[in-house]
Backbone as ProteinMPNN parsed JSONL, in Angstrom:
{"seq_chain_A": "XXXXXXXXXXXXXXXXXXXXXXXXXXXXXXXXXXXXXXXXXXXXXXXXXXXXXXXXXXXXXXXXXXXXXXXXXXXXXXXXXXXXXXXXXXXXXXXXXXXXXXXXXXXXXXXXXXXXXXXXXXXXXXXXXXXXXXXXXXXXXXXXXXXXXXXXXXXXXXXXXXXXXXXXXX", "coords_chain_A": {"N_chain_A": [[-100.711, -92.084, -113.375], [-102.802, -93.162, -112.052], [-103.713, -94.464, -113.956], [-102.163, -96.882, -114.132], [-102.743, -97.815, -111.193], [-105.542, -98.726, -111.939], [-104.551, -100.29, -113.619], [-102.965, -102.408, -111.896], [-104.985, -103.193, -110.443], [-106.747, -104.203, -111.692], [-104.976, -106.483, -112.624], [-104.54, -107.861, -110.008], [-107.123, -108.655, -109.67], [-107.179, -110.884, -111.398], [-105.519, -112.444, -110.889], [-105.86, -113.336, -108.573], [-108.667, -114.344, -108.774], [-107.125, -116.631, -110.149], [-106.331, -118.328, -108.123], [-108.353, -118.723, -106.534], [-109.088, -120.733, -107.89], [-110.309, -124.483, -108.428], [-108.821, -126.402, -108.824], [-106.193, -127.669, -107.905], [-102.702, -127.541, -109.047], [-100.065, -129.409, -109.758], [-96.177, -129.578, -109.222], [-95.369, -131.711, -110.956], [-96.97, -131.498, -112.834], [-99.444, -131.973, -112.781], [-103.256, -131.818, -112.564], [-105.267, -131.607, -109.952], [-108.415, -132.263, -108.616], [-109.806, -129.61, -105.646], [-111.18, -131.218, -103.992], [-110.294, -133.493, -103.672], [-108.884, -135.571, -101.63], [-106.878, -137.887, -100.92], [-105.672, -141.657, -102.129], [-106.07, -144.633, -102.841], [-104.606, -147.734, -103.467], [-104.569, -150.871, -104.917], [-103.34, -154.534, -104.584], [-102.069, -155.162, -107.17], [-102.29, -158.202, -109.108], [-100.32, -160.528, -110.443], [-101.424, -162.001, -113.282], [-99.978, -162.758, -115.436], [-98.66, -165.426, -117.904], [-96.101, -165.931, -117.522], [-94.258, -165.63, -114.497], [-93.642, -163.888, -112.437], [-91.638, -163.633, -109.736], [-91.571, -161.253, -107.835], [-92.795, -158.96, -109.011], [-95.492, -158.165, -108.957], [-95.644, -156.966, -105.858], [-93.321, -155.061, -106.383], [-94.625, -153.689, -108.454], [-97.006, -152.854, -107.19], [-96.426, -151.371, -104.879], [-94.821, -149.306, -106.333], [-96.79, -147.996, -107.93], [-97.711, -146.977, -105.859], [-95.33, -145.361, -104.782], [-95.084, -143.121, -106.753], [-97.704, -141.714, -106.742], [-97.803, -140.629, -104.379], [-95.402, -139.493, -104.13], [-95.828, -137.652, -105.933], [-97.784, -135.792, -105.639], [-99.976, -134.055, -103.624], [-101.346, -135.938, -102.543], [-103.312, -137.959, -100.246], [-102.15, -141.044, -99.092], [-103.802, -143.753, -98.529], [-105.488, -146.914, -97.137], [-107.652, -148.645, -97.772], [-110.292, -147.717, -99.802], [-110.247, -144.673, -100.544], [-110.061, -141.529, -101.831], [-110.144, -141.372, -104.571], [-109.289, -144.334, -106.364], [-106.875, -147.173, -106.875], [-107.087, -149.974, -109.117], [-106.369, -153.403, -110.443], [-104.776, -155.84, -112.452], [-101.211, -157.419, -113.548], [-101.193, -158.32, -116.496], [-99.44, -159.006, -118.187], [-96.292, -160.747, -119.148], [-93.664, -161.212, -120.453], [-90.991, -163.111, -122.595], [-89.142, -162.675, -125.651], [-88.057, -163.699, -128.839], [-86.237, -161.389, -130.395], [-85.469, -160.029, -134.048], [-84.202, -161.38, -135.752], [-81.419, -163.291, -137.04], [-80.114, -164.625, -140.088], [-79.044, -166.293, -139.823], [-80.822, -167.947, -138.158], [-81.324, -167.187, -135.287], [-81.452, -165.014, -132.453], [-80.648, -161.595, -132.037], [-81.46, -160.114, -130.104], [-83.441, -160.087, -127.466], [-86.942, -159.382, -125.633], [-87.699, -158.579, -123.268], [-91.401, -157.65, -122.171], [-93.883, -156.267, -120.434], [-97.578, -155.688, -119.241], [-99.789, -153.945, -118.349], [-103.236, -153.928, -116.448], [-105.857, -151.464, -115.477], [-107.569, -150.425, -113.36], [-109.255, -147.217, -112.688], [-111.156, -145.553, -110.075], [-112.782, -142.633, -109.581], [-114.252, -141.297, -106.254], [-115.142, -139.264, -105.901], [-115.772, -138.269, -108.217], [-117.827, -140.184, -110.424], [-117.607, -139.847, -113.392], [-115.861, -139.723, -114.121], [-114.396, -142.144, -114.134], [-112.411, -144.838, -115.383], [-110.857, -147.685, -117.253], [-108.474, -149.298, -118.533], [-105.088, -150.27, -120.476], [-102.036, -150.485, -119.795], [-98.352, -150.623, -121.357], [-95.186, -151.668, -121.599], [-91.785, -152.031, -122.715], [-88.517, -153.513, -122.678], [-85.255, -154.294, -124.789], [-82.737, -156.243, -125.034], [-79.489, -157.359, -125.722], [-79.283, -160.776, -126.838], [-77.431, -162.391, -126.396], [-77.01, -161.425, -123.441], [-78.087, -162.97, -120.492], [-80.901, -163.629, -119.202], [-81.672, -163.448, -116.566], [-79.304, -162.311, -115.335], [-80.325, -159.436, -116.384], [-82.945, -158.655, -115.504], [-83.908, -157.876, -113.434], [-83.278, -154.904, -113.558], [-84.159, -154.634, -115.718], [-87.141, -154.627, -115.132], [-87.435, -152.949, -113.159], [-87.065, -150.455, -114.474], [-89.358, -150.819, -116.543], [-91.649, -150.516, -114.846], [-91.485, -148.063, -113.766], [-91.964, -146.611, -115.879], [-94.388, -147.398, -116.874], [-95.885, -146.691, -114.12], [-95.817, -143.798, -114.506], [-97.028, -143.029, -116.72], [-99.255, -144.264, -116.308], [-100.579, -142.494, -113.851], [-99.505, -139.821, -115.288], [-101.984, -140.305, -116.851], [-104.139, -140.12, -115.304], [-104.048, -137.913, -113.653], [-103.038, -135.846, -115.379], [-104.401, -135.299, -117.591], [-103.998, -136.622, -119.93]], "CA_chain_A": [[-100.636, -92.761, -112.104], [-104.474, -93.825, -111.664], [-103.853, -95.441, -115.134], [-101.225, -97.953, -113.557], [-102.964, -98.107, -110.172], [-106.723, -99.352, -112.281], [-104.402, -101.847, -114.277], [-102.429, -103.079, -110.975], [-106.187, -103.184, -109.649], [-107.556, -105.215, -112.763], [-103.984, -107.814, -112.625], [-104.64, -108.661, -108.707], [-108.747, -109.218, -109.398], [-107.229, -111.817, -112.273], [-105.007, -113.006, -110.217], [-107.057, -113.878, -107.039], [-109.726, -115.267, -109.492], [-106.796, -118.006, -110.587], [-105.94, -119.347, -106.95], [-109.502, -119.245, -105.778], [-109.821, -121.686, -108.967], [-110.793, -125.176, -107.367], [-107.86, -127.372, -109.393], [-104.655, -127.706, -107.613], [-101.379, -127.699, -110.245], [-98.55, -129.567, -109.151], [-94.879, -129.089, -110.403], [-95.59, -132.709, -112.106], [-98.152, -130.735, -114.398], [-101.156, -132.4, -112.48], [-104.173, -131.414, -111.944], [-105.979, -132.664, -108.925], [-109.058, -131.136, -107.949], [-109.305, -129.737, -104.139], [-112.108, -131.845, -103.12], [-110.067, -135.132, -103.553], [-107.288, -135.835, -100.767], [-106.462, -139.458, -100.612], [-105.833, -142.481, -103.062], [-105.525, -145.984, -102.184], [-103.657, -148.372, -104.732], [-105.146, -152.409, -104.602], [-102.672, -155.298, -104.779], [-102.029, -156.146, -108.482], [-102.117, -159.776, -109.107], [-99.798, -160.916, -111.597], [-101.821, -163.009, -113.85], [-99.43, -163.405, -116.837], [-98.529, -166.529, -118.174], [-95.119, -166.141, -117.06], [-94.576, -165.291, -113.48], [-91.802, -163.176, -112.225], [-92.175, -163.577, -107.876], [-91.394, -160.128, -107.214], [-93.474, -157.948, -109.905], [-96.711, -157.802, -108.041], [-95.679, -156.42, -104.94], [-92.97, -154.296, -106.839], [-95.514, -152.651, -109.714], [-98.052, -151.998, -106.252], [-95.618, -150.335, -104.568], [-94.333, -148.364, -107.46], [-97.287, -146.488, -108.004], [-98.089, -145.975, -104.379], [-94.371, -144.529, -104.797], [-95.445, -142.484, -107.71], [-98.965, -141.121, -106.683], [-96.87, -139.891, -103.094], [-94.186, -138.621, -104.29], [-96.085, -136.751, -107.264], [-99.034, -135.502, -105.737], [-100.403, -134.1, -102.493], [-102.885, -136.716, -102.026], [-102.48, -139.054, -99.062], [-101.738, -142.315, -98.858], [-104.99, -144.622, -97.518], [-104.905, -148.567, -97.609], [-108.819, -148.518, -98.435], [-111.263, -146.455, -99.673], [-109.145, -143.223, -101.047], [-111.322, -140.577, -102.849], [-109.56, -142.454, -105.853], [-108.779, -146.075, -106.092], [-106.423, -147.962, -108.25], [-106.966, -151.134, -108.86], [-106.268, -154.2, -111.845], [-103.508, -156.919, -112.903], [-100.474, -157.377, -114.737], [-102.213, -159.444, -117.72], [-98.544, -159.433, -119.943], [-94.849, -160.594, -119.065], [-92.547, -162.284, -121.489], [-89.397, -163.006, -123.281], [-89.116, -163.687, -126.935], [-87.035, -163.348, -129.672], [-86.375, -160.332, -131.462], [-84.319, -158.947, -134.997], [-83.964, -162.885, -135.758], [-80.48, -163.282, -138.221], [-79.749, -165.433, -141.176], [-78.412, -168.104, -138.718], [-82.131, -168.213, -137.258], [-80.651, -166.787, -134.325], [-82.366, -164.053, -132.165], [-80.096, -160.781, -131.442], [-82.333, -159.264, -129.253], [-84.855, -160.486, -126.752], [-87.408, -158.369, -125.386], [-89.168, -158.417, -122.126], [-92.517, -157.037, -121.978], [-94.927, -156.261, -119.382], [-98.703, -155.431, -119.465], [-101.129, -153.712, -116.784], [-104.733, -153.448, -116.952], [-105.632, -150.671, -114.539], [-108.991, -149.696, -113.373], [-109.263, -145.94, -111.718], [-112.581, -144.837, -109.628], [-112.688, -141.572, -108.863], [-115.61, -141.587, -105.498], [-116.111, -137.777, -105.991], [-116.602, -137.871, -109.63], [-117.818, -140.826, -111.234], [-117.743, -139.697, -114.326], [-113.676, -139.626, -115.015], [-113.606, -143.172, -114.199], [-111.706, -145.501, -116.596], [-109.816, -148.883, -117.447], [-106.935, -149.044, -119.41], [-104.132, -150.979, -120.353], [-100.52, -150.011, -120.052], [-97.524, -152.098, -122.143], [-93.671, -151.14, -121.721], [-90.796, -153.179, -122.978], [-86.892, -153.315, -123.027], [-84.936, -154.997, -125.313], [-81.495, -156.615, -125.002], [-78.614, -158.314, -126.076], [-79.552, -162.065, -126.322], [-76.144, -162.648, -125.487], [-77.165, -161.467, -121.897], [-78.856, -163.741, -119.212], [-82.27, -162.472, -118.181], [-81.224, -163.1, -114.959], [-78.956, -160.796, -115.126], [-80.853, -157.988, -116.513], [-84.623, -158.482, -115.487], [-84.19, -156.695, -112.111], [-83.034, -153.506, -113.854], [-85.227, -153.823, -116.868], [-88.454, -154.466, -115.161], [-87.568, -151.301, -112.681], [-87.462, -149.368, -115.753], [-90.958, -150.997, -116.926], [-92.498, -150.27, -113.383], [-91.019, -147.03, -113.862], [-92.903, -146.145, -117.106], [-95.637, -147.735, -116.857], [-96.17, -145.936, -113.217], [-95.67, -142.861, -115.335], [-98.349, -143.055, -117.519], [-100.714, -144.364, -115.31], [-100.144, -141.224, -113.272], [-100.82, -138.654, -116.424], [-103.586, -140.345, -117.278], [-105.162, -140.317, -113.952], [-103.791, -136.518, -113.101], [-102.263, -134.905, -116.238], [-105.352, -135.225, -118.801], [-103.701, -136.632, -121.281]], "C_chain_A": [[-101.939, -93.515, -111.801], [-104.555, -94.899, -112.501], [-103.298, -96.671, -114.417], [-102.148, -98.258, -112.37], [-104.446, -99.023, -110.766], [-105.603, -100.242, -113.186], [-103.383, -102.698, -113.147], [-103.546, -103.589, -110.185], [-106.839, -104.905, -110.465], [-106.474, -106.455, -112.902], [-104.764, -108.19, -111.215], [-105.982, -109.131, -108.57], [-108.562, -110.107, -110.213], [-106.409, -112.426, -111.549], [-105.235, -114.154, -109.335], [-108.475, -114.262, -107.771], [-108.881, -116.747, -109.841], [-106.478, -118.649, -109.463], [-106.98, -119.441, -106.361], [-110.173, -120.622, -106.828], [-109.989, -123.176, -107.999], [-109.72, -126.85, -107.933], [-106.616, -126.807, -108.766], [-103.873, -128.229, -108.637], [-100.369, -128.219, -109.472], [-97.425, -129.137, -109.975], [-94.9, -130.706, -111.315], [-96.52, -132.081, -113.276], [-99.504, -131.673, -114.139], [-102.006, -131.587, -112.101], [-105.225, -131.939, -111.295], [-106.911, -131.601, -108.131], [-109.076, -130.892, -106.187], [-110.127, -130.459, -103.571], [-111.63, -133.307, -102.967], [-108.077, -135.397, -102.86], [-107.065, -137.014, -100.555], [-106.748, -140.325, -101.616], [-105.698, -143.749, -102.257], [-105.656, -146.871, -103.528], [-104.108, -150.328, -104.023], [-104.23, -152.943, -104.806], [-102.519, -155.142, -106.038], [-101.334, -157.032, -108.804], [-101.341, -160.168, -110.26], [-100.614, -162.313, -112.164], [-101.529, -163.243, -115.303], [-98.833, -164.517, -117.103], [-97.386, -166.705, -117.442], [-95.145, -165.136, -115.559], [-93.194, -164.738, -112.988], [-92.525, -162.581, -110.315], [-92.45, -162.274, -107.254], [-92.55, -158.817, -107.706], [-94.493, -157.606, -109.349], [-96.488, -156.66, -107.581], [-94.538, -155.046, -105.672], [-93.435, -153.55, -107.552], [-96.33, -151.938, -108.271], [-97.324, -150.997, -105.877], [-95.078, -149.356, -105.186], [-95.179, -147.594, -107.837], [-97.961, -146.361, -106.791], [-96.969, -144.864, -104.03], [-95.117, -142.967, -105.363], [-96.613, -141.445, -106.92], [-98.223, -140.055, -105.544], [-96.164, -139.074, -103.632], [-94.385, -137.108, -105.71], [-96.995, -135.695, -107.105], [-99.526, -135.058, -103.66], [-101.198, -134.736, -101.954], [-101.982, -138.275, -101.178], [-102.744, -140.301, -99.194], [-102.958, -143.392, -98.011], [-105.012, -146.218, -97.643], [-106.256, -148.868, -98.171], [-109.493, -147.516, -98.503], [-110.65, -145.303, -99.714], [-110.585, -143.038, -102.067], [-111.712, -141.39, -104.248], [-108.852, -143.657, -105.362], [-108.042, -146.318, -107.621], [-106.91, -149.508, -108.071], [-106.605, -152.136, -109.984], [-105.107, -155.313, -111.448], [-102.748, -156.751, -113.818], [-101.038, -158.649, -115.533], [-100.996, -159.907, -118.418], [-97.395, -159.743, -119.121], [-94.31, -161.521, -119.346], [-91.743, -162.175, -122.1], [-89.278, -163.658, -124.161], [-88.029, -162.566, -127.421], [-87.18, -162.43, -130.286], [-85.098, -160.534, -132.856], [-83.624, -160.677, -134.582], [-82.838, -162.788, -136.978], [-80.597, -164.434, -139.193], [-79.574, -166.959, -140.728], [-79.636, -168.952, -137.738], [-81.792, -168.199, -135.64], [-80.54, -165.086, -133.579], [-80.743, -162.581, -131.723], [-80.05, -159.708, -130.689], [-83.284, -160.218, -128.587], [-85.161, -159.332, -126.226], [-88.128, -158.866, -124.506], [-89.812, -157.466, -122.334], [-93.715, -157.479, -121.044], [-96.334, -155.297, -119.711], [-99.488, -155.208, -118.198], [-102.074, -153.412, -117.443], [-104.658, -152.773, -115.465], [-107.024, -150.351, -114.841], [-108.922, -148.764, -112.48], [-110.662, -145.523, -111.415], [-111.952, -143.601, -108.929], [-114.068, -141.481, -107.786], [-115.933, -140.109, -105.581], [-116.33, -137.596, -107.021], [-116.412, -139.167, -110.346], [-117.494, -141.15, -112.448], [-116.422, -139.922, -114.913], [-113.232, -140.921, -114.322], [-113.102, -143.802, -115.394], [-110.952, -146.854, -116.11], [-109.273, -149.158, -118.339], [-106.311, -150.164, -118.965], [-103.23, -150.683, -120.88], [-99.786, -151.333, -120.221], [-96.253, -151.217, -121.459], [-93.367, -152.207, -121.985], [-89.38, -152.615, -122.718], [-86.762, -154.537, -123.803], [-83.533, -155.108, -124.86], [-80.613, -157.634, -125.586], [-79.142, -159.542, -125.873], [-78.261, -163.091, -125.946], [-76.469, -163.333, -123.83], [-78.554, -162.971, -121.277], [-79.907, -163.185, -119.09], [-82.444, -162.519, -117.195], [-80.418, -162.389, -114.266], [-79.182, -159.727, -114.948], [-82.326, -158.416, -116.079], [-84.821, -157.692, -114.627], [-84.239, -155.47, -112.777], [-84.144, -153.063, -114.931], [-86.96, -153.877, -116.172], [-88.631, -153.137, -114.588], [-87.749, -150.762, -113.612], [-88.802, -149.129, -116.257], [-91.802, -150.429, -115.95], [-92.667, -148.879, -113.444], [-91.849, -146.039, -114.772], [-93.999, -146.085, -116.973], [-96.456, -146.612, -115.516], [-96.638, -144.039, -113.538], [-96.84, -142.596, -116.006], [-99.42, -143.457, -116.886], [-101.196, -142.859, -114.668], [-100.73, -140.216, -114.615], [-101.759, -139.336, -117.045], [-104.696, -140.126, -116.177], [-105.132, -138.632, -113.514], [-103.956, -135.252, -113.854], [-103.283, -134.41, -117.297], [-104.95, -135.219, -119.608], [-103.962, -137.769, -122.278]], "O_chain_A": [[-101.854, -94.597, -111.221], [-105.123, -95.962, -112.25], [-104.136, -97.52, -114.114], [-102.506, -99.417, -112.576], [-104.623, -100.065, -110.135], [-106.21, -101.268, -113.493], [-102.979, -103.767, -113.603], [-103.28, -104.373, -109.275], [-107.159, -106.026, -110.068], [-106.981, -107.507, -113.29], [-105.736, -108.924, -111.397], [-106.261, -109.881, -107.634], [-109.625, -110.72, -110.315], [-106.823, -113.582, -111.631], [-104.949, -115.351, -109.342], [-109.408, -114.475, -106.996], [-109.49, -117.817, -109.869], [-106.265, -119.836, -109.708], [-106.927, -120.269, -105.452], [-111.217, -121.259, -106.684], [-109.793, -123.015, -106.794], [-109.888, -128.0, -107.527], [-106.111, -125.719, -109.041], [-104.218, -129.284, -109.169], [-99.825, -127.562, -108.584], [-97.494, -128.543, -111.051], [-94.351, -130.689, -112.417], [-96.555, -132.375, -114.471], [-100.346, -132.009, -114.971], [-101.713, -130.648, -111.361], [-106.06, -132.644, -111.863], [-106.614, -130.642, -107.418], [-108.531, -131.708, -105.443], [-109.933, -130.483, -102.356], [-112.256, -134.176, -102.359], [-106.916, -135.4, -103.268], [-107.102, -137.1, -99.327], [-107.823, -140.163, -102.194], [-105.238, -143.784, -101.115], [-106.52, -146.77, -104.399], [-103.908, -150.759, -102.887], [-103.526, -152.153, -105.434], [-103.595, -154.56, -106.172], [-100.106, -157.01, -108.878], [-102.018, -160.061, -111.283], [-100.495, -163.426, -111.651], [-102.288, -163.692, -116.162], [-98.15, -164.733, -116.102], [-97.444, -167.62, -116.621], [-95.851, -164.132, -115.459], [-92.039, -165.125, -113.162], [-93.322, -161.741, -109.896], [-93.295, -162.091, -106.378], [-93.013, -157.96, -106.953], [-94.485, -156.392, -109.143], [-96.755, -155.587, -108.122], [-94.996, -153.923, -105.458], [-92.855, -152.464, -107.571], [-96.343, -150.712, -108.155], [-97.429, -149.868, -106.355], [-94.809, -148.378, -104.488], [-94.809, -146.466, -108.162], [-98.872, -145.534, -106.746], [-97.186, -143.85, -103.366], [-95.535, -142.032, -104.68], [-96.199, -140.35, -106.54], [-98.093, -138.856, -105.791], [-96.376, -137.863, -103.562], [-93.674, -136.207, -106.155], [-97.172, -134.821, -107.953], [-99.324, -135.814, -102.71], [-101.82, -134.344, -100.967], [-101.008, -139.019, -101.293], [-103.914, -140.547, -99.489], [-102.765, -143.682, -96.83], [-104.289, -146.624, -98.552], [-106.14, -149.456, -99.247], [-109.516, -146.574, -97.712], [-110.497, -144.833, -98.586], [-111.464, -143.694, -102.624], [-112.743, -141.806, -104.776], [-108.138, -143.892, -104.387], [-108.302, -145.982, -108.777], [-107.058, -150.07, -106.986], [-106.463, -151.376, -110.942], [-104.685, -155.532, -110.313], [-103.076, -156.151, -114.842], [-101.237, -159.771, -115.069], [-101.065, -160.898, -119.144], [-97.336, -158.969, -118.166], [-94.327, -162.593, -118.741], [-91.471, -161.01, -122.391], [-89.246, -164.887, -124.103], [-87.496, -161.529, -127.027], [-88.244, -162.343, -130.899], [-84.018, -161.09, -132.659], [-82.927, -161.06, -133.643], [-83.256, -162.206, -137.979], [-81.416, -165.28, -138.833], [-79.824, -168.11, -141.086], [-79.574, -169.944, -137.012], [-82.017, -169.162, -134.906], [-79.807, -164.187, -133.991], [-79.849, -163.026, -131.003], [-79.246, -158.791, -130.525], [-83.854, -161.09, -129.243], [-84.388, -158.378, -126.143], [-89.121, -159.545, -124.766], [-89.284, -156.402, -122.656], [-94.29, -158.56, -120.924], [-96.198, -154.265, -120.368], [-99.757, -156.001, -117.295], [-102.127, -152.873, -118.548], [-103.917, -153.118, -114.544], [-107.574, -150.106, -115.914], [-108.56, -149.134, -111.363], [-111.378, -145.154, -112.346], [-111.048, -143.509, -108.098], [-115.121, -141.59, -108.414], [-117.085, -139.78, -105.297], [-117.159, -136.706, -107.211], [-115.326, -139.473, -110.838], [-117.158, -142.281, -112.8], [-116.12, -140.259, -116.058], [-112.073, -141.044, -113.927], [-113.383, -143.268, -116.467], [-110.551, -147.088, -114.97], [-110.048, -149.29, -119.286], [-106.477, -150.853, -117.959], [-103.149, -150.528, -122.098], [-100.029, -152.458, -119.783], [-96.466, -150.166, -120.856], [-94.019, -153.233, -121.791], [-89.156, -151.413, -122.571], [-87.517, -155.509, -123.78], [-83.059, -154.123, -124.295], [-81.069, -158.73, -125.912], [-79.577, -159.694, -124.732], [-78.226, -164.189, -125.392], [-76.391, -164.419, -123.255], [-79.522, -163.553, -121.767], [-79.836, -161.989, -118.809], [-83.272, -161.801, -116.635], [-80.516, -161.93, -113.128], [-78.783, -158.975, -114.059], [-82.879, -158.385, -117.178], [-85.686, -156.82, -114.718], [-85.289, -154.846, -112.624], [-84.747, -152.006, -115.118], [-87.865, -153.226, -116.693], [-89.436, -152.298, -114.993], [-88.928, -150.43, -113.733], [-89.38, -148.056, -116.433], [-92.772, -149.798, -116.37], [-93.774, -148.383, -113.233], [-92.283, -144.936, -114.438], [-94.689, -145.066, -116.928], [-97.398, -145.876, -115.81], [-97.465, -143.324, -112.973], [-97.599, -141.734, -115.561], [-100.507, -142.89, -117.001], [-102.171, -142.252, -115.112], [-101.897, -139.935, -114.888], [-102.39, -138.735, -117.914], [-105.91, -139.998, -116.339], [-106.164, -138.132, -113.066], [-104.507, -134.191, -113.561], [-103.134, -133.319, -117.847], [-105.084, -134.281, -120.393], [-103.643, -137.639, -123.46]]}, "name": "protein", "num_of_chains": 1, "seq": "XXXXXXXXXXXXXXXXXXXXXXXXXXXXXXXXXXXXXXXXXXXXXXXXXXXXXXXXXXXXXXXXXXXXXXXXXXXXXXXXXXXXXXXXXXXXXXXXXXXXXXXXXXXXXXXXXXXXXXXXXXXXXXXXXXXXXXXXXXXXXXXXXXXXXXXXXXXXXXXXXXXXXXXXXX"}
């Protein structure tokens, strides 16, 4: 009985050593330390050759989605502990999986962010990076058809990975 009561003693002093730890875990598998409550996410300027009206304001918003919806850290319009900030540098539509007939049976949009992250409580784990995604499709189809759906997807990804790199340490 004493035996069990000194190893129910020695679990709850390991225990209460891992929640006094000073890294909050989300159920995304982040880790965000507790001294940093607020992000704020900068415009990004689409400055790829080709210009698609909406992508901007749709990629910003997408990881102000993201960071919210992933993460207990609040929402600031400037000046967040952490800042995002950068441009989409890539978005275009060429030919893919070209046939015999010199005749493409695939095109592929692709999009490109450069992304710069300051962390203001720890310098040190800043960074700038650049995230790609693509879809490919039928060249059949229209890309006016599909661009809405495929760039969501890209926004989607890309938002993704921004995110574990900024949270997940990976």
């Amino acid at each position: 009985m004493i035996r069990q009561i000194k190893i129910f003693a020695a679990l709850a002093i390991i225990v209460s050593g891992f929640t006094a730890c000073s890294i909050n875990m989300t159920m995304s598998g982040a880790s965000i330390p507790e001294n940093i409550n607020s992000f704020s996410v900068q415009y990004f300027n689409n400055r790829a050759p080709l210009i698609n009206p909406t992508l901007s304001q749709e990629f910003t918003e997408g990881l102000k989605d993201r960071i919210t919806n992933e993460s207990r850290l609040r929402l600031v319009s400037d000046n967040g502990d952490i800042d995002f900030s950068g441009n989409i540098t890539g978005y275009d539509v060429r030919p893919m999986d070209i046939q015999a007939d010199a005749v493409a049976a695939q095109t592929r949009l692709s999009m490109t962010v450069k992304v710069t992250y300051k962390n203001y409580k720890d310098p040190k784990s800043n960074w700038e990076s650049s995230f790609s995604a693509f879809r490919d499709f039928d060249s059949n189809q229209n890309i006016n058809a599909v661009e809405a759906d495929l760039t969501r997807e890209m926004v989607e990804e890309i938002t993704e990975n921004i995110f574990n790199k900024a949270f997940a340490d990976w």
